[in-house]
N, CA, C and O atoms as a GROMACS GRO file, in nm:
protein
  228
    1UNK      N    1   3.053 -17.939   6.566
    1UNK     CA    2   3.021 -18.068   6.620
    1UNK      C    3   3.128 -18.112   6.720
    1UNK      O    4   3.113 -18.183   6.819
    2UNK      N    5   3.235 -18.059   6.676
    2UNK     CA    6   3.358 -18.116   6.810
    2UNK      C    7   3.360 -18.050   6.917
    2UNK      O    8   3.414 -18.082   7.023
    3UNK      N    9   3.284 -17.929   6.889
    3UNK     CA   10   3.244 -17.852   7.075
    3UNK      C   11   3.168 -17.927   7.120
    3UNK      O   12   3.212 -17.975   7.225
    4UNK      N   13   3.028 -17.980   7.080
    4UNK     CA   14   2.924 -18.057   7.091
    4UNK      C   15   2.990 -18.150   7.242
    4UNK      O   16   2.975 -18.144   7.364
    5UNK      N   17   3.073 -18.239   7.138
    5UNK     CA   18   3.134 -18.354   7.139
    5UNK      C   19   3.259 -18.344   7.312
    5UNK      O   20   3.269 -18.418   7.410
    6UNK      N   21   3.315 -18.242   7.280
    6UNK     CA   22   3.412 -18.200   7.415
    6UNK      C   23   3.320 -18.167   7.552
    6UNK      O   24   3.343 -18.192   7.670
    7UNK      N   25   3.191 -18.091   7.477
    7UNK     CA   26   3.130 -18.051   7.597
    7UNK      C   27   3.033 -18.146   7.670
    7UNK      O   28   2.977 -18.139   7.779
    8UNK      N   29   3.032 -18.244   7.561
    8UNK     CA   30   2.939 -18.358   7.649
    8UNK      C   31   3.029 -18.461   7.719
    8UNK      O   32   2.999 -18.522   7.822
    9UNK      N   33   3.168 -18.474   7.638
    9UNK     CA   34   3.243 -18.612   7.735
    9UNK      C   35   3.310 -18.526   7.853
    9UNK      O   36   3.349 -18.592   7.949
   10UNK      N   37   3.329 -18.392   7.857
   10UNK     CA   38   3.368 -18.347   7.985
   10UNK      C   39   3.272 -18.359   8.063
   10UNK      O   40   3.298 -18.377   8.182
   11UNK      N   41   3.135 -18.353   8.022
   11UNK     CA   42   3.028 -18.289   8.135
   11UNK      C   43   3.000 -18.482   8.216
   11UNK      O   44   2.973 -18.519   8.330
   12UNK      N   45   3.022 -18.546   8.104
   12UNK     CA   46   3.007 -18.727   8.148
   12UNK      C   47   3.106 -18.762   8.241
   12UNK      O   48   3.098 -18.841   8.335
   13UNK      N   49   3.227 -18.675   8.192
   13UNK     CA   50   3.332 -18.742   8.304
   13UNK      C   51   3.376 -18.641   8.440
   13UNK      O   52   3.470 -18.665   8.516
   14UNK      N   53   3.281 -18.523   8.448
   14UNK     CA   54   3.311 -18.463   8.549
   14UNK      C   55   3.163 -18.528   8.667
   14UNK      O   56   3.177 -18.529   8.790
   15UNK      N   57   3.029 -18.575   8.598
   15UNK     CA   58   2.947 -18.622   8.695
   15UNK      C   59   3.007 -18.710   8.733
   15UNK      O   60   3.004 -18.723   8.856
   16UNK      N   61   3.078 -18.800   8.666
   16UNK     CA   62   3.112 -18.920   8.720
   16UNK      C   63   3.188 -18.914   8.844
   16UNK      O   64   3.164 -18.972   8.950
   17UNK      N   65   3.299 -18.823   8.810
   17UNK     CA   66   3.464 -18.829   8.957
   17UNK      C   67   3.320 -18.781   9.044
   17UNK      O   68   3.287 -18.862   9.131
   18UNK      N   69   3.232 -18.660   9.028
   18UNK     CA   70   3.184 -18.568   9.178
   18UNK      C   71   3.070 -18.700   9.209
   18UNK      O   72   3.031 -18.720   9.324
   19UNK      N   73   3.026 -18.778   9.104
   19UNK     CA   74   2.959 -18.834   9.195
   19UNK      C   75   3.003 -18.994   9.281
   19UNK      O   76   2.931 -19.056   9.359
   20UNK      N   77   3.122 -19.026   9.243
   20UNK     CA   78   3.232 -19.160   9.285
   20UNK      C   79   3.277 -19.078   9.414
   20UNK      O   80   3.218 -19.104   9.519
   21UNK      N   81   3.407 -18.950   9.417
   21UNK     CA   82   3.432 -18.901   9.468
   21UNK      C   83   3.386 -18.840   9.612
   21UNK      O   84   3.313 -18.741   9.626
   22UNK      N   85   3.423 -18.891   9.681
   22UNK     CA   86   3.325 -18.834   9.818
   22UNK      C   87   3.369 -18.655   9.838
   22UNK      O   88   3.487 -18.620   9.835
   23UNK      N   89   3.279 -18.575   9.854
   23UNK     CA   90   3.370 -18.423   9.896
   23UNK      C   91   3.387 -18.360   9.719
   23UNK      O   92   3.437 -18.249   9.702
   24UNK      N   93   3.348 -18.431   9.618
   24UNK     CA   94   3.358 -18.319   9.550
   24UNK      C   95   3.212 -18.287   9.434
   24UNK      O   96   3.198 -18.265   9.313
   25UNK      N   97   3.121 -18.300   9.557
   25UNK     CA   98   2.978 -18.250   9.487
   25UNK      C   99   2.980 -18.147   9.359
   25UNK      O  100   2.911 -18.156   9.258
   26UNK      N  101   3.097 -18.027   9.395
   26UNK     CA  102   3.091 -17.920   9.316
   26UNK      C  103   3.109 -17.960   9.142
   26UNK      O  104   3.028 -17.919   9.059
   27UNK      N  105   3.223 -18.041   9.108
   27UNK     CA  106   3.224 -18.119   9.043
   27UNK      C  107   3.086 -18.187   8.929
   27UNK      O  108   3.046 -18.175   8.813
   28UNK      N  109   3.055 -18.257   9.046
   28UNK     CA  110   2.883 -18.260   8.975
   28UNK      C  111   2.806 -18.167   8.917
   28UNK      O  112   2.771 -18.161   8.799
   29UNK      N  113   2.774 -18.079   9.027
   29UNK     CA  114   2.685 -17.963   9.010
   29UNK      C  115   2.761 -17.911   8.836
   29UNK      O  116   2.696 -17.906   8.731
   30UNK      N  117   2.907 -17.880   8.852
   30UNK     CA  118   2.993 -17.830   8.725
   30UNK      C  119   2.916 -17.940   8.596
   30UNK      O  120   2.833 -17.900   8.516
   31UNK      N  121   2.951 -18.035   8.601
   31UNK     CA  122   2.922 -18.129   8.515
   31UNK      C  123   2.797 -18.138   8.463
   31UNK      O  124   2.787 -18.168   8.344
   32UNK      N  125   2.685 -18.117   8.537
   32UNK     CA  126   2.530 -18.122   8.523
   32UNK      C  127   2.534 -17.999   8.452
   32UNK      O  128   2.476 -18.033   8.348
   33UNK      N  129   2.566 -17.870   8.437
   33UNK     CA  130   2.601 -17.734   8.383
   33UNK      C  131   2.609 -17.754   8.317
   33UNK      O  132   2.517 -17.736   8.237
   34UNK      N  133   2.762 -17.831   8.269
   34UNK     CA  134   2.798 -17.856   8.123
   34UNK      C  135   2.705 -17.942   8.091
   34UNK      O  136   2.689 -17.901   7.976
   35UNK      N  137   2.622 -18.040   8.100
   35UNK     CA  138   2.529 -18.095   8.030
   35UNK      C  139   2.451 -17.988   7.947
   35UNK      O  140   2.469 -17.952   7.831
   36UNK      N  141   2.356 -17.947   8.046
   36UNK     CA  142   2.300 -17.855   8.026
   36UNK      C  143   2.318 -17.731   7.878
   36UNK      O  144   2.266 -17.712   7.769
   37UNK      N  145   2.430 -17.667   7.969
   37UNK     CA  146   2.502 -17.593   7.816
   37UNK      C  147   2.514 -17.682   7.658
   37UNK      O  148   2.498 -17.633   7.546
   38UNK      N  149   2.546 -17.818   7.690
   38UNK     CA  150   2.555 -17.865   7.551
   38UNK      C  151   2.434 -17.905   7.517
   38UNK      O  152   2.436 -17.901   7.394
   39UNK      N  153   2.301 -17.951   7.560
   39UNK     CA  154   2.189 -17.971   7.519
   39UNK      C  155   2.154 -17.851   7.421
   39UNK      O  156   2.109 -17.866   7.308
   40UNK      N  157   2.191 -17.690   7.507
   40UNK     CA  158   2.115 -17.598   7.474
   40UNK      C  159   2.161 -17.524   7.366
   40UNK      O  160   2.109 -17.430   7.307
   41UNK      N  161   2.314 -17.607   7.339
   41UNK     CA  162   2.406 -17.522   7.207
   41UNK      C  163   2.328 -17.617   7.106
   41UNK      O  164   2.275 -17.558   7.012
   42UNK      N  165   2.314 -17.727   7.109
   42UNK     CA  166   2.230 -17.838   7.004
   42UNK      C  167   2.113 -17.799   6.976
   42UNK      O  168   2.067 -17.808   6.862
   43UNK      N  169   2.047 -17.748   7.079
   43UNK     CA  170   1.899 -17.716   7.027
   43UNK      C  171   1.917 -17.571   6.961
   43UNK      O  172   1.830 -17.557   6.875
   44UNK      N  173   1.980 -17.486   6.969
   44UNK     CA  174   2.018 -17.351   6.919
   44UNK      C  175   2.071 -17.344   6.750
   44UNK      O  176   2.048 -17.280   6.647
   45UNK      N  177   2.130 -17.421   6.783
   45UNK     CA  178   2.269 -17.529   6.613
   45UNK      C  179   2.135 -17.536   6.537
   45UNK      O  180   2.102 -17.463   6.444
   46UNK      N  181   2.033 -17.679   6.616
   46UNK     CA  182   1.930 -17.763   6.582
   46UNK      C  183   1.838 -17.609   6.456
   46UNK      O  184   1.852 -17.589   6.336
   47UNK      N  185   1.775 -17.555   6.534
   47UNK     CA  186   1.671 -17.470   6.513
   47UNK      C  187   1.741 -17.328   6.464
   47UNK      O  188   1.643 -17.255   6.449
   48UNK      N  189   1.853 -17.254   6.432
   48UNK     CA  190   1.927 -17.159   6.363
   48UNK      C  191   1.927 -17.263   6.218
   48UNK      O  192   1.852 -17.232   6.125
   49UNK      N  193   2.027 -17.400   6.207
   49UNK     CA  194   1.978 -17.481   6.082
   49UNK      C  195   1.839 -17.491   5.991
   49UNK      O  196   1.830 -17.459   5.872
   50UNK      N  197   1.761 -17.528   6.051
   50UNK     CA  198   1.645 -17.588   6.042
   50UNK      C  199   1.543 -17.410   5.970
   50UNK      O  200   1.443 -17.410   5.899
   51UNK      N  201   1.606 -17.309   6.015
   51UNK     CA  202   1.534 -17.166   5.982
   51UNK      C  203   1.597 -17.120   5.843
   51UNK      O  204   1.534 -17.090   5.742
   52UNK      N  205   1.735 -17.121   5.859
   52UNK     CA  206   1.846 -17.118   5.745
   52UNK      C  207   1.771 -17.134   5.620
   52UNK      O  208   1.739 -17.036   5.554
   53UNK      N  209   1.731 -17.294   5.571
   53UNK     CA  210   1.702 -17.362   5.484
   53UNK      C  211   1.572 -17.308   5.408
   53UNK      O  212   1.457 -17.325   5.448
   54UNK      N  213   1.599 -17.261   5.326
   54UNK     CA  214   1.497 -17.207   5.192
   54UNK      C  215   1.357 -17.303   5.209
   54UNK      O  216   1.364 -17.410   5.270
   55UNK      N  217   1.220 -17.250   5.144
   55UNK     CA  218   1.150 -17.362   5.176
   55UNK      C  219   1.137 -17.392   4.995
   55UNK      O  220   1.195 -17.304   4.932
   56UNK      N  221   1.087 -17.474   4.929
   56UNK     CA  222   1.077 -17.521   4.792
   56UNK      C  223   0.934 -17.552   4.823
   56UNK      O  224   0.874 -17.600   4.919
   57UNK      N  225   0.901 -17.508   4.706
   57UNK     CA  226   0.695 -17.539   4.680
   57UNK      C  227   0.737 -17.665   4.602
   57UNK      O  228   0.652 -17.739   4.553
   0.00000   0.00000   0.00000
């Protein structure tokens, strides 16, 4: 959960400078990535959990 957590307030505070920042689009583009990547580690976490779990009749 604390990767989760690192990879979403970096990815929040790198859109932010590229998109305040004049000249550092790349930044953004980086940041939108890391969004991205952390959505897709959550849904991966999400659904590896969710398979894990025994079913009970």
């Amino acid at each position: 959960m604390l990767l989760l957590l690192i990879l979403l307030s970096s990815a929040v505070a790198l859109i932010i400078i590229g998109a305040v920042v004049d000249g550092m689009l790349y930044l953004l583009s980086i940041g939108v990535l890391l969004l991205v990547v952390a959505v897709l580690y959550l849904l991966v976490r999400s659904v590896l959990r969710r398979r894990s779990r025994p079913t009970t009749l």
